[in-house]
Structures are given as structure tokens and as C-alpha cells.
C-alpha positions as CSV (number, residue, x, y, z in Angstrom):
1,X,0.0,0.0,0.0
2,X,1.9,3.0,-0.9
3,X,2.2,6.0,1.6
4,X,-0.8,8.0,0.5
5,X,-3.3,5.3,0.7
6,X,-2.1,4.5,4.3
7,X,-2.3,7.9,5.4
8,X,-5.9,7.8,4.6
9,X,-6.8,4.6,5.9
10,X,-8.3,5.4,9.1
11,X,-11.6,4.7,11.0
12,X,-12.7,8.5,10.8
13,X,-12.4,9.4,7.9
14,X,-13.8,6.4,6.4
15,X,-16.9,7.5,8.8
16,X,-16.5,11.3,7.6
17,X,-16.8,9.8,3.6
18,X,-19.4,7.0,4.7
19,X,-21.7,10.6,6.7
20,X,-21.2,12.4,4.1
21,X,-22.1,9.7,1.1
22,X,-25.1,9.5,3.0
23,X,-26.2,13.3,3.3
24,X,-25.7,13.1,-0.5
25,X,-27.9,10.3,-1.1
26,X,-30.7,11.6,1.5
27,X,-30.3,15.2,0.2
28,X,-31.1,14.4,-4.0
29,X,-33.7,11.4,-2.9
30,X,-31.0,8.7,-4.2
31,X,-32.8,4.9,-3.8
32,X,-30.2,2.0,-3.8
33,X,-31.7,1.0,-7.5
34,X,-30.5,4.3,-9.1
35,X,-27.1,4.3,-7.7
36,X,-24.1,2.4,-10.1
37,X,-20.0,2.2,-10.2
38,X,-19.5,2.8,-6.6
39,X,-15.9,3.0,-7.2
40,X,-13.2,6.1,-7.1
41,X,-14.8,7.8,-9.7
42,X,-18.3,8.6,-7.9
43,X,-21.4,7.3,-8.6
44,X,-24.4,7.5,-11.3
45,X,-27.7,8.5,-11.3
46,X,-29.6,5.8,-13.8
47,X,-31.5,7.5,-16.8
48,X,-31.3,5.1,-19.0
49,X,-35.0,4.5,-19.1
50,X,-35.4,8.5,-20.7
51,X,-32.8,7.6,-23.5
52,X,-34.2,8.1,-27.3
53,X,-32.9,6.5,-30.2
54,X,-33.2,7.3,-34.0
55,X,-33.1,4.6,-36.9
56,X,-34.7,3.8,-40.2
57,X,-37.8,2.9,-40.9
58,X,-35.8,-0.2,-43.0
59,X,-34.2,-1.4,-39.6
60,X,-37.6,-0.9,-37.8
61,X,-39.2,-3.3,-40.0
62,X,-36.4,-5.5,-40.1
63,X,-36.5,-5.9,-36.2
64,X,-32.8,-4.5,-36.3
65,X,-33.2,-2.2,-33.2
């Protein structure tokens, strides 16, 4: 584990992240479903369902979409 990871590997500030992860999630109404990629980067707010696609009428027809 190299120096900078040790130094943060203690018991409060895990709790400070953990506090504030969760003042996040109650603040923007986050359910468990909606949250993805719990990693470094952050995490995700699902919209897929809201996504629009555009294709021929050809593919439509073909069942190619």
C-alpha cells in the first residue's frame, strides 16, 4: 500500500466519507436502485430509461433495433 493510501486509511475518515455519502444520497432522494459504479470515480444516477434512439424505418421493420 503505498504512503498516500495509508495515510488515509483510518476509521474516521472512512466515517466522515461514509456521513457524508449518506447526506448526499438523502439530500437528491438517491434509492439504492438508481445508484451504479460505486468506485473512485463517484457514482451514477440511472437515466437510461429516458434515453431516445433514431433509426430507419428499413431497420424498424427488419426488427434491427
Amino acid at each position: 500500500m503505498d504512503r498516500t493510501r495509508h495515510l488515509a486509511d483510518s476509521e474516521s475518515k472512512y466515517r466522515l466519507y461514509f456521513e457524508l455519502l449518506h447526506q448526499k444520497i438523502t439530500e437528491y432522494y438517491l434509492e439504492a436502485r438508481d445508484i451504479y459504479n460505486m468506485d473512485e470515480k463517484g457514482f451514477l444516477i440511472s437515466i437510461i430509461g429516458k434515453s431516445k434512439r433514431i433509426f430507419s424505418r428499413r431497420q424498424w421493420d427488419k426488427k434491427e433495433v
